[in-house]
N, C-alpha and C positions, 0 to 999 in steps of 0.2 A: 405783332409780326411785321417784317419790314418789307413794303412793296418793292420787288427790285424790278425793272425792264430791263430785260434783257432782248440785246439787237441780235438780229437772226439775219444770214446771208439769203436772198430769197431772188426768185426772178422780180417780184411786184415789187421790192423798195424794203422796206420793211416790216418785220412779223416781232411781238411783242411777247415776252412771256408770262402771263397774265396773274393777277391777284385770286383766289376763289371766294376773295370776298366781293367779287364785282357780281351781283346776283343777277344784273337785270343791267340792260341801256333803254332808255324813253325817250323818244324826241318830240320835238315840237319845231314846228315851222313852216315853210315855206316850198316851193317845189325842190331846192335843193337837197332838201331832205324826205318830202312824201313818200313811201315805199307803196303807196296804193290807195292812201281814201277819198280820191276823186274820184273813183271809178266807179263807190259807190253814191255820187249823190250829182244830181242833175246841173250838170254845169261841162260844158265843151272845152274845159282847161282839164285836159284829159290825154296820158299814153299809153292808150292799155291797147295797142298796134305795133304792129311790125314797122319801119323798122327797131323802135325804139326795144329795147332789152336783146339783141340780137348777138350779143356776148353774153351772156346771163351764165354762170355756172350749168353745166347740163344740157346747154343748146340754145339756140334763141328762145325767151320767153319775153313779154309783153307784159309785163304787171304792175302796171303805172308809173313805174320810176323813170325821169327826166331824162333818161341818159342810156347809152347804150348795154349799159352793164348794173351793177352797183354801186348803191351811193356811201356816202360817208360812214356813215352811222350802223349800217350792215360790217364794211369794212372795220369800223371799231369794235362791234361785238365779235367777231369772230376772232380779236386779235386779245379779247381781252376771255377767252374760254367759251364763250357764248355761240347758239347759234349763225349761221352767218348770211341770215337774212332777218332782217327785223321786221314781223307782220305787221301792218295798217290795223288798224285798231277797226275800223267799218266791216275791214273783210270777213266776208262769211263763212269763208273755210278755216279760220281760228277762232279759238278759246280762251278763257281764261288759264289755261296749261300753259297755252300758247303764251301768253301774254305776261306771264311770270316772269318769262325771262327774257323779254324783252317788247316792248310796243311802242306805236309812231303813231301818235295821233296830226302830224302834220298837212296839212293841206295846199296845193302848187296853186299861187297866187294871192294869198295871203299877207294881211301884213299884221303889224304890230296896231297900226290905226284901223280902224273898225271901218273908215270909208275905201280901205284896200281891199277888203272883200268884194265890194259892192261897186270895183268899176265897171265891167263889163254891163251889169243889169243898167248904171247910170248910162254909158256909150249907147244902151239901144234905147231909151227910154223911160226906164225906171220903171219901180214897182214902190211901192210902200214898204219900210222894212217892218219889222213886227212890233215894233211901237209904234208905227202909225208913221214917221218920221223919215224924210231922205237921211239917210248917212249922211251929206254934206253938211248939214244946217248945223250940226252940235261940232265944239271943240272938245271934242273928249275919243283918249286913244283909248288904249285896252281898256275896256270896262266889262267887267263881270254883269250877268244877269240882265247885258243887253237885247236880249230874247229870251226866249221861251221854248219850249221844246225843243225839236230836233234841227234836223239840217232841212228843210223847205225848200221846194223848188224857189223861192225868190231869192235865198241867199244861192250868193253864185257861186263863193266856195267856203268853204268853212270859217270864221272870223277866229281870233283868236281867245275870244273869249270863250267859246263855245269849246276848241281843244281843253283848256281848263276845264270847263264843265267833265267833258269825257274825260280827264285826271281825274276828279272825283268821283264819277262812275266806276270807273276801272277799280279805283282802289278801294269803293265798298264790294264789285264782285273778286276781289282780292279775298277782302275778310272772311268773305261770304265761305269762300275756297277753303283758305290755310289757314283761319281764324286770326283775330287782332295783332297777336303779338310778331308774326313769320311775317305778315302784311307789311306792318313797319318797317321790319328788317328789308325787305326786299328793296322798299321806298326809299328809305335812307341809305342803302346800300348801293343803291342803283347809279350809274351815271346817267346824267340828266346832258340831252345832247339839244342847242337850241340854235338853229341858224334862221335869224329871215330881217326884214330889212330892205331889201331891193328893190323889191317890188312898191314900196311904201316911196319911195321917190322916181323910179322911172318908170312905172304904171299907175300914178298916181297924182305926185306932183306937180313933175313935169309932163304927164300926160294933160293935163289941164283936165282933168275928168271929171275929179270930184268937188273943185272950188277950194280945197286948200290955199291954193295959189292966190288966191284971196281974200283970204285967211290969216294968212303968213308969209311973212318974208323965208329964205331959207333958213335964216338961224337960229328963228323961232321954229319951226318945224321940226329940223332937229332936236333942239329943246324940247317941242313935245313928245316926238317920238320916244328920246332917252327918258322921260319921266314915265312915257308906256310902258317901256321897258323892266325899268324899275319896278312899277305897278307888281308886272307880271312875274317876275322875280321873285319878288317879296312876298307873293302870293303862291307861287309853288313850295317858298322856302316855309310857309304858315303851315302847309298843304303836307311836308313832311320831307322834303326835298333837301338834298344835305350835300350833293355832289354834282356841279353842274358845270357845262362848259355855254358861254354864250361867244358867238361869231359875229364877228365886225363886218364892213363890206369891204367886197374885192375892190380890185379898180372897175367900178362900173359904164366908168366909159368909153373902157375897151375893149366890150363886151362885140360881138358881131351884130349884134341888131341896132346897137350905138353908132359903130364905124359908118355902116350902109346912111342911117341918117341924115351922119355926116359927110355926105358924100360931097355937100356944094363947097366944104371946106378942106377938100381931100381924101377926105376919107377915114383920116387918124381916129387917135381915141380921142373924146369928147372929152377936154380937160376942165372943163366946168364942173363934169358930174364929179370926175374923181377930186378936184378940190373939196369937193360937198362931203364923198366918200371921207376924205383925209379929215374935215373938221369934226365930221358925225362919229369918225371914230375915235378919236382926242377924249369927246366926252363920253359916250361908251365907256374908256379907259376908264376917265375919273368916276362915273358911279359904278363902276362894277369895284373900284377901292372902295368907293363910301357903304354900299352894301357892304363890302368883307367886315367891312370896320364894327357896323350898325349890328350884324350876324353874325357872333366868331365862332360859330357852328356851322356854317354856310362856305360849305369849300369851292369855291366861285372863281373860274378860270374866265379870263378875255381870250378867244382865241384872233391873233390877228392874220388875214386874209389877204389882206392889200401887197405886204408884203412881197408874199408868197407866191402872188402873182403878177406881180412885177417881174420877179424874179423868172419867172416861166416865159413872160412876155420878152427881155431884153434876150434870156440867153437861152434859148430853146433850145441849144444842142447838146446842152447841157443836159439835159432830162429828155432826151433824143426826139425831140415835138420837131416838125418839118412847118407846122402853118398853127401859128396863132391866132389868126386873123379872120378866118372864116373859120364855119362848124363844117362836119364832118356831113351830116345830112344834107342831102339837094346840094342848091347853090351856096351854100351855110354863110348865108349872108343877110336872111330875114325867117328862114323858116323855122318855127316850132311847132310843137302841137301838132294839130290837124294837119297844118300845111308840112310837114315831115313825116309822109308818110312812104309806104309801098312802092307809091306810082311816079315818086317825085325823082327827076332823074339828077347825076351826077353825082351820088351819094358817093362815098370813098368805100376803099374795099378795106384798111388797114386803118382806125382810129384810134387807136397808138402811136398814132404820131402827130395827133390832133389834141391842141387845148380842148377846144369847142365839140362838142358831139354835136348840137342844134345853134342857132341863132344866139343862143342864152344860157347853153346850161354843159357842164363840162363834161371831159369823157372822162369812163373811167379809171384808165390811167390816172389821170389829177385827181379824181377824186381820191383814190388812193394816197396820194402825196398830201394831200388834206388831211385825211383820218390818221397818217404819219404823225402830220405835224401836231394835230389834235392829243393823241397821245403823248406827244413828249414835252407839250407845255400842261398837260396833265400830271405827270410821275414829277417835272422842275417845281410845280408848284404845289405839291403836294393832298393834288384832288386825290390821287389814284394812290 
């Protein structure tokens, strides 16, 4: 049967008319994508507060998501027949029911290197991780079976090897459910949604936090990152994984927590970062070919983001945005997390017309225009 998209006139942008063979969206990542499993594990890179979700379908609600509304990955399964919130896989108020048709094991702050979890515990002191081992000493990204049990008050937020683990978990209380064979179906059926990345160079990197930086030059860093990548790829695609999209970075350096830093140089975007963004995504590009090539079972979308946002940055009136430049929250000029909360004043009454909801993380207007574009480089290239 032939998947057609069909574009729908809508107030949000675009609405999709979906396959029924989309059974399931899974994500993995980073806060751009979390729908909530920070909220179940001991770490202060958390928005389960007012004002965050204060557009939420239904009223304001607060359920960890970065952003004032919904993120990507909600907006994709909704458009693809599905639910139109995708539960965190920690959360306790869902099931494996639940989870059938759709789960996030994503965690907000996060990266692809294993020392991107563990900046925050490095910034206050550190802990031991559970090999005994600072995260900085080893040169090794995503690795499997870098711990042991759960998520421990030492890791700060979820690593990304540990989200694979909970892949695996999921998909035995899958079998457990619908038995082996529906399992699979679901698996392979599913679109596989993976954004993260950022955090892995401006909380990490260039944070000077975890010794990378002396480590590696940047374009060795990259290098390793995109070989994380790969890792991790190749191990969901082991794993049963058949339809996925992976996300490039935006312009990260002109992000609002970027500009403010740069304030002694104006203020602009930090054209350092996003030449780093430009080169990191180049090679992104080439192994997500060399995977297709290596997998020709593995329907493997690049999504690119830099773009996209460019495009929102130069011509905001276009997409009727009034301030790209700060976030919507407080002075949206450094605040997220905690520091965007209730009490913080200047917040905007109307973030629809804002790129930024926080410091860092888009409103949902954009996000919508993401999981648009998500979609149509899904149906061109025939993931969907």
């Amino acid at each position: 049967m032939l998947v057609v998209a069909v574009l729908l006139a809508t107030s949000g942008g675009v609405a999709w008319a979906a396959s029924p063979r989309v059974p399931a969206v899974i994500v993995f990542g980073d806060s751009t994508v979390d729908t909530g499993n920070n909220n179940q594990i001991p770490t202060p890179l958390r928005a389960d507060f007012p004002p965050y979700g204060r557009d939420m379908p239904g009223g304001p609600r607060a359920t960890g998501r970065f952003g004032n509304g919904r993120l990507p990955p909600d907006l994709i399964s909704e458009a693809l027949g599905l639910p139109p919130l995708v539960p965190a896989y920690l959360d306790p108020a869902y099931g494996i029911d639940d989870f059938a048709r759709g789960v996030c094991f994503a965690s907000a702050g996060t990266g692809i290197d294993n020392a991107t979890a563990d900046v925050l515990r490095d910034l206050l002191g550190g802990l031991p991780t559970s090999s005994g081992c600072r995260a900085k000493a080893a040169k090794v990204p995503f690795e499997l079976g870098s711990g042991g049990g759960g998520v421990s008050a030492h890791l700060t937020v979820i690593p990304l090897w540990k989200e694979v683990e909970y892949y695996e978990e999921y998909q035995r209380r899958l079998r457990a459910r619908v038995g082996r064979s529906r399992a699979a179906a679901i698996v392979g059926g599913a679109l596989h949604v993976v954004s993260i990345g950022t955090n892995d160079f401006l909380e990490n990197y260039f944070l000077l936090a975890t010794g990378r930086f002396a480590q590696f030059t940047v374009p060795e860093f990259e290098d390793f990152l995109v070989a994380g990548a790969r890792d991790f790829l190749a191990r969901i695609h082991r794993l049963g994984a058949r339809r996925v999209t992976f996300a490039g970075l935006a312009a990260i350096g002109c992000l609002p927590l970027e500009r403010t830093t740069n304030a002694l140089r104006g203020g602009g975007c930090v054209e350092e970062y996003n030449e780093v963004a430009r080169s990191y995504n180049a090679k992104l590009q080439a192994m997500v070919r060399s995977l297709r090539d290596e997998f020709p079972l593995l329907k493997l979308a690049y999504i690119s983001v830099y773009e996209s946002f460019l495009n929102l940055i130069t011509d905001p009136a276009k997409y009727g945005l009034e301030n790209v430049e700060e976030g919507c929250c407080a002075t949206g000029k450094f605040e997220m997390g905690i520091m965007c909360n209730e009490d913080a004043p200047l917040t905007c009454d109307d973030a629809g017309k804002f790129l930024f909801w926080d410091a860092f993380h888009p409103t949902e207007k954009v996000n919508r225009l993401m999981a648009n574009h998500t979609l149509e480089v899904c149906y061109q290239e025939g993931v969907l």
